[in-house]
C-alpha positions, 0 to 999 in steps of 0.5 A: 842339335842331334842328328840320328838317323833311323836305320830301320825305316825304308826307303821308297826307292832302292838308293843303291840302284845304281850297282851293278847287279855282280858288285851288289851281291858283294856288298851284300855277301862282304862284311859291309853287308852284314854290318848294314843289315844287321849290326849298324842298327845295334850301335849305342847310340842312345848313349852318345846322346846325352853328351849333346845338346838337343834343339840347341847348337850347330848339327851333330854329324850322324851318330851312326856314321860317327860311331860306325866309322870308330868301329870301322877304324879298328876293324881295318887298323886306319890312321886317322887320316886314313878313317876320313878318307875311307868314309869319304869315298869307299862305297863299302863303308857307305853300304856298311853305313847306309849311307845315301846322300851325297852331301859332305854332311853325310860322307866327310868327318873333320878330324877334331869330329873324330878325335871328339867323337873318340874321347866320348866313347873312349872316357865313358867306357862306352866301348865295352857297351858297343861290344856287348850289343853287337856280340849279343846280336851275333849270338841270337842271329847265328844262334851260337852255342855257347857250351864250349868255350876257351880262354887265353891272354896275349900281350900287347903294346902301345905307341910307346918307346922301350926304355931301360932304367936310365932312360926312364930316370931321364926322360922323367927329369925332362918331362917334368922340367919341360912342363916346369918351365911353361907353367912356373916359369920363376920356379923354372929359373931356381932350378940348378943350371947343370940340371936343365943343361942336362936334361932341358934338350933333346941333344943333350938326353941323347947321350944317356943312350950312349952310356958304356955298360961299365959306366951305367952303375955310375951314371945310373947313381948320378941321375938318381941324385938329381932326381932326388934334388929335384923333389926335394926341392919342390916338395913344399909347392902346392901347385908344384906337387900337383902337376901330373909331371911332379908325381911322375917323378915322384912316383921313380924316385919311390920305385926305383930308389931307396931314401935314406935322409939321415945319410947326408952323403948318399941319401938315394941309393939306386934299387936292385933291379929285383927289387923293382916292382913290376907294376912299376912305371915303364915310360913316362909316356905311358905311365898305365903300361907295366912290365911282364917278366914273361912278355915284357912292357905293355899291356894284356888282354883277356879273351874268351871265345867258343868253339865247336867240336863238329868238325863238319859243322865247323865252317858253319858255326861261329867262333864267337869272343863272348869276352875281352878285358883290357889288364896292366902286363904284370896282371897274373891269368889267375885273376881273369878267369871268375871275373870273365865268367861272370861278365858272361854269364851276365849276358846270357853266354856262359859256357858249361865247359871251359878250356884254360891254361894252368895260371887259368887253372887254380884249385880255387878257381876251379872251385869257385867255377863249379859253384856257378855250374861251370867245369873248368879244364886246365892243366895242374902247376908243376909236375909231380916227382918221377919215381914216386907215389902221389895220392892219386895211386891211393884207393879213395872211396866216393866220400874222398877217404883212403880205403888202402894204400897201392900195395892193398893194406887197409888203414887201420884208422882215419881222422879228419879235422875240418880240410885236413886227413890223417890216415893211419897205416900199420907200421909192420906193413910200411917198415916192410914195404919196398916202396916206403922210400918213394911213398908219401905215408911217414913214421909216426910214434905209434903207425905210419901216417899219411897226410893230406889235405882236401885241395891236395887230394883234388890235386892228385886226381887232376893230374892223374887224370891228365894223364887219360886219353879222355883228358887229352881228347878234351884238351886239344880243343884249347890249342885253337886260342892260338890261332884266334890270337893271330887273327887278333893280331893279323887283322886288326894289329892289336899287339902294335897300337897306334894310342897310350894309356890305359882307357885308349888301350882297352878301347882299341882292344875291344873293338878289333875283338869286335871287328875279329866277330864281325869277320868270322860271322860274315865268312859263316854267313857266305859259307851258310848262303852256299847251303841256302840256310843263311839266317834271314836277315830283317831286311831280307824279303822286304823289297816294296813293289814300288821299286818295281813300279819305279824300274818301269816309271824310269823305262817308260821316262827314257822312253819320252825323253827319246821322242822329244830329242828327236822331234822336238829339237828345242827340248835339249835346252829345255830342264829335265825332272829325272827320278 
């Protein structure tokens, strides 16, 4: 059976009454008031719905509360131990939750109903759907504008452990001989017995950890060859060859190694380690982690905020993350930036404007950002040569031609084939020129010609605009990605987490983002109540008469109550009917 409660229906009587009026206002004013009044509501949980039988089976536990505690779980980066406890007794997550009963069937989840729970979201990509509905929601209710934006990745890890090459090779050849011995247990026992006396135990892996440097080279070659016996040797069992251990070590044989059949003596010989790939497995725990050659194992995420100008509107206005993206660590920046544009402009929060660091800022992603009506501002890769002309210093008409060179000589003709220039100077000019040697225009047979393509010259004229106070004004903005990133990491621990695997990771990732929104607007929501220009919440105004019909039944009640104590002894044995 499914159990969904509907969050916009009032109650009769304020179920929280029983607050004080001071630790209201800070329910009210914290985090899980806005998560209560305008977020809890904008859970997806129509599409957790389907994954239950309706009218059929034990209750479901409350879908808002299961998805809500999720959410709430990576906003304070809790154990899972520490998600049951916090739901069973923190009266914030019961205001965030709306929680009001008292019944173990409203304030306490099992574990395997969290670990149930989390396997829906997290194998439907469901979290994706959470942050869009509730970054969307933010957006209308703090009316963000979404002109001025930046975008920036940072590398995070998952649970697992930091392996070199040995270590792979070996924790491999166990893995796969652990999982050998439990499923096939007659193919386990045709295994070489130096093999499984090597690699089967713990104590025994532990001496790969202490291999001398000098002697790695050797040992190295020694595990290779083993792991290479091993598929070898069964390479024609079906069942074998399926399991996931098998194409694990498979998949380091193919990485790590080069194989030679014909060479009886050596058929693997190990890889230089620049020839491994990046996206080459890391640790067989985490067969979706990759490695960086800049931030090393793990993952990155992609993450795009907005941002305001105004410093005097600055605290009043949210930094909203209209995007993150979940990427394998050896994934280039180049690669984010036009999927990211897309995915906001699907939503409605494209910016007009965007900040990016120079991987971000390719010619062709540039270009392509302006066909969607979007400016892209990044620094060029590289730098130019000092002591030299660029084709910036050039005089170039609007149409993109070179009408003279810096020392003021016309050309005396121009070609153009498709993208590419050809500017023709006199060679009595140039052959005369004390620039010649720094200048970019060469000899010909006839004149001195200068070449150049359409993306070079749009090159040169970005870095020579880099160069203007109006560029680093514009700039400087994106220095602020910086500080998001820490907050990223300081409040939610998303650069250490708790899960492995690609999906775990990418859902972790994506509701911390989730839970940095719901910060940032709850601290623009405190400091617009001081203005009295907060946004009105939809439950704001609302109070039925009947609660104060209700404070003046309950005084009234007190009230006979005292007179039957003091008249009527016999009544304190008798059974109340309080509200």
């Amino acid at each position: 059976m499914i159990r969904i409660k509907n969050q916009k229906q009032n109650d009769l009587f304020d179920p929280w009454s029983f607050l004080s009026p001071k630790r209201r206002e800070l329910l009210d004013q914290s985090w899980a008031g806005l998560f209560q009044k305008e977020l809890l509501c904008e859970l997806p949980v129509g599409e957790v719905a389907p994954f239950f039988t309706n009218g059929f089976g034990r209750p479901t536990k409350e879908l808002y509360t299961s998805l809500g505690a999720l959410l709430l779980q990576q906003t304070h980066d809790l154990t899972d131990e520490e998600t049951v406890n916090q739901l069973s007794f923190n009266i914030q997550w019961h205001y965030a939750l709306n929680i009001t009963e008292e019944s173990d069937s409203a304030k306490y989840m099992c574990l395997k109903t969290l670990w149930n729970m989390r396997n829906i979201v997290v194998d439907n990509a469901l979290d994706t759907v959470l942050f869009d509905h509730i970054t969307d929601k933010l957006s209308k209710l703090f009316k963000v504008t979404t002109d001025n934006q930046r975008i920036d990745s940072v590398h995070i890890k998952s649970n697992m452990r930091r392996l070199g090459r040995i270590g792979i090779f070996t924790s491999s050849i166990n893995k796969f001989l652990v999982n050998l011995k439990r499923s096939h247990k007659d193919q386990f026992d045709t295994v070489d017995k130096g093999i499984i006396d090597r690699y089967l135990s713990e104590k025994s892996l532990e001496c790969f950890s202490m291999v001398k440097p000098s002697e790695s080279a050797k040992t190295l070659a020694s595990v290779s060859a083993d792991l290479f016996d091993l598929v070898e040797q069964f390479k024609d069992h079906p069942d074998i060859k399926a399991m996931h251990s098998y194409k694990l070590v498979e998949r380091v044989l193919k990485e790590q190694c080069n194989v030679n059949l014909s060479d009886n003596k050596n058929p693997v010989e190990v890889k230089r380690p620049k020839d491994i790939p990046s996206d080459s497995l890391q640790n067989p725990s985490d067969p979706d982690a990759t490695y960086s050659g800049h931030k090393g194992q793990g993952y990155q995420v992609q993450v795009m905020e907005t941002y305001c100008k105004d410093e005097e509107a600055k605290e009043e206005s949210l930094n909203l993350i209209t995007h993150v993206e979940v990427e394998p660590a050896h994934e280039s920046d180049a690669n984010a930036l036009i999927p990211a544009i897309e995915s906001s402009k699907e939503r409605g929060l494209a910016p007009e404007e965007l900040l990016a660091d120079s991987l971000y800022g390719s010619d062709e992603n540039c270009q392509e950002a302006a066909q969607k009506g979007i400016e892209v501002i990044a620094p060029v890769m590289g730098c130019q040569k000092e002591d030299t002309i660029s084709l910036s210093d050039f005089e170039v008409s609007e149409k993109g031609d070179v009408v003279s060179c810096p020392q003021g000589h016309v050309p005396v003709r121009t070609k153009k084939k498709k993208t590419r220039h050809t500017v023709a100077f006199d060679s009595h000019h140039c052959s005369n020129c004390l620039l010649q040697e720094s200048c970019p225009v060469k000899q010909g047979k006839k004149y001195h010609y200068l070449r150049y393509t359409d993306k070079e010259m749009r090159l040169a004229k970005r870095r020579a605009y880099e160069q203007t106070e109006e560029f680093k004004d514009r700039y400087r903005w994106r220095a602020g990605s910086e500080a998001t990133m820490s907050e990223y990491d300081r409040k939610t621990g998303v650069k250490h987490l708790r899960v492995r695997g690609f999906k775990a990771v990418r859902f972790c990732a994506t509701l911390k983002a989730v839970g940095v929104n719901i910060f940032r607007a709850t601290a623009v929501r405190r400091a617009l109540s001081c203005d009295n220009t907060a946004p009105e919440s939809s439950l704001s105004g609302q109070i039925p008469a009947i609660f104060v019909v209700k404070e003046h039944f309950l005084i009234a009640l007190s009230q006979v109550r005292k007179f039957f104590i003091l008249f009527l002894p016999s009544y304190g044995h008798m059974p109340i009917i309080t509200a």
